[in-house]
C-alpha positions in Angstrom: 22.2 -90.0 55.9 25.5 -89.0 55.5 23.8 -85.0 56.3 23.2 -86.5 59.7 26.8 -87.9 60.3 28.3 -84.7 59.5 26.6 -82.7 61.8 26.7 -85.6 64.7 29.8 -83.7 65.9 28.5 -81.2 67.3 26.2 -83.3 69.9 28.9 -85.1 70.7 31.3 -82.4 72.7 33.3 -80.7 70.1 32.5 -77.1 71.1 35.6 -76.1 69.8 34.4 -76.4 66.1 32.3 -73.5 65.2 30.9 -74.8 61.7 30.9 -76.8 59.3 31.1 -76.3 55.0 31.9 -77.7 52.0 31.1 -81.2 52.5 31.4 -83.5 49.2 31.3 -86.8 48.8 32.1 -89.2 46.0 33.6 -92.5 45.0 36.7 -94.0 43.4 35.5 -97.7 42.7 34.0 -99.3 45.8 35.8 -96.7 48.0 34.1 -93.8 49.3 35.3 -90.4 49.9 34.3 -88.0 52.3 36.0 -84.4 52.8 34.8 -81.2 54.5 36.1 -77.8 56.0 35.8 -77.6 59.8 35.6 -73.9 61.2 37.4 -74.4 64.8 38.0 -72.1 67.6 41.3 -69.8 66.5 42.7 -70.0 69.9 43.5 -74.1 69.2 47.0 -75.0 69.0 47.1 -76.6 65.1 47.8 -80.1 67.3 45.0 -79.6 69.5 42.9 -78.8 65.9 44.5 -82.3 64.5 43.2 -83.8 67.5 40.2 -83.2 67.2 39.3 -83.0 63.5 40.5 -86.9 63.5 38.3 -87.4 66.3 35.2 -86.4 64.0 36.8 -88.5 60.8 36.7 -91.1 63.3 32.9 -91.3 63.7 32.5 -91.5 59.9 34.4 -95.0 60.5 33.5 -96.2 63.3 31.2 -100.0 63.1 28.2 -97.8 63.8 28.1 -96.2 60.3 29.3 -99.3 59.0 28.2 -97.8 55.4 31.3 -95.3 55.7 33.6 -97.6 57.8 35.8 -97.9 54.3 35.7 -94.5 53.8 39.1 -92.4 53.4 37.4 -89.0 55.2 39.2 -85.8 54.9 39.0 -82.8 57.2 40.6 -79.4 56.7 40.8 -77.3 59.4 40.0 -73.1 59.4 40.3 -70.7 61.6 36.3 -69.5 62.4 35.2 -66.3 60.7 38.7 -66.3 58.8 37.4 -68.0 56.0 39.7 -66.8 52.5 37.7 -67.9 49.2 41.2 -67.5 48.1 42.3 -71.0 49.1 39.1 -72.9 49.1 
């Protein structure tokens, strides 16, 4: 289920995102955690990037997905096909 959230974004007008990796999930108690690596267009100004990575966390809470609607949600942002295994 959560597969199908994740990927939800791009449907829904983000074609500034490019991909999508390292999505983990786990749990601290009762409180889920959700974090993943978005690969976004490198001509985005790190504000505009912001924007729209919390637009996406945003659809992990919203009532709709009311199984993640507690969730603290995480979302690094990378520059597409500048990926550095250095600093996963």
């Amino acid at each position: 289920m959560i597969a199908k959230e994740f990927y939800k974004w791009h449907k829904n007008g983000f074609p500034e995102v490019r991909g999508a990796h390292e999505l983990k999930t786990r749990s601290a108690g009762d409180k889920p955690f959700i974090q993943f690596h978005l690969e976004m267009d490198g001509n985005l100004s790190l504000l505009e990037a912001h924007n729209i990575s919390d637009q996406i966390a945003a659809e992990f809470l919203c009532p709709a997905s009311s199984c993640f609607a507690t969730a603290v949600v995480v979302a690094k942002q990378l520059e597409a096909g500048h990926i550095n295994e250095a600093f996963p």
